[in-house]
Phi, psi and omega in degrees: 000344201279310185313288193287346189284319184304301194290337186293313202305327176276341203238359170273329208049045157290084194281310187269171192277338188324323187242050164296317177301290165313327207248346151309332197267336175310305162332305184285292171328316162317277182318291220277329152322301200288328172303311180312291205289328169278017140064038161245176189307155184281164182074006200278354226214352172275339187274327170286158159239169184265147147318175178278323180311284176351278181329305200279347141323313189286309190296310184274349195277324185306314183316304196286342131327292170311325203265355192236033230278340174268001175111318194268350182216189208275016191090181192323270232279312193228107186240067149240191174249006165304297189304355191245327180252016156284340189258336142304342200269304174334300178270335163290003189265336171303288186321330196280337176288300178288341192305141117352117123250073184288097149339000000 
């Protein structure tokens, strides 16, 4: 996890610790999504490794938490809700590369 806190915090331009602990539970939330939406076991990706699509689904989405912390737009740089909702379309079309397709 230290490895993706490293990658959000760089795709934040975040120099300092204060929301470490947040953007750690971002993270954690991200991954459990990604787990979900790819139809692998929970917890699958602490035993595993992620692709790169992956990673990089977690990093905009954790990013993406952070930067919207209300929910409704697309963070700091785009504040609407066209723009929030291009970064789900986004990151499932990333997440949609690992899926599970299981019947």
């Amino acid at each position: 996890m230290a490895d993706l806190l490293d990658k959000v915090k760089k795709n934040l331009i975040l120099e300092h610790n204060q929301d470490d602990i947040l953007l750690q539970s971002f993270i954690a939330a991200a991954t459990a999504y990604a787990e979900k939406y790819q139809h692998v076991a929970d917890g699958f990706y602490a035993e595993n490794t992620m692709s790169a699509t992956t990673e990089q689904a977690i990093i905009m989405l954790s990013s993406h938490f952070y930067e919207s912390r209300d929910g409704s737009t697309g963070g700091f740089f785009a504040d609407s809700v066209p723009a929030g909702q291009q970064v789900w379309d986004t990151v499932n079309m990333l997440l949609r590369l690992d899926r599970e397709w299981k019947v």
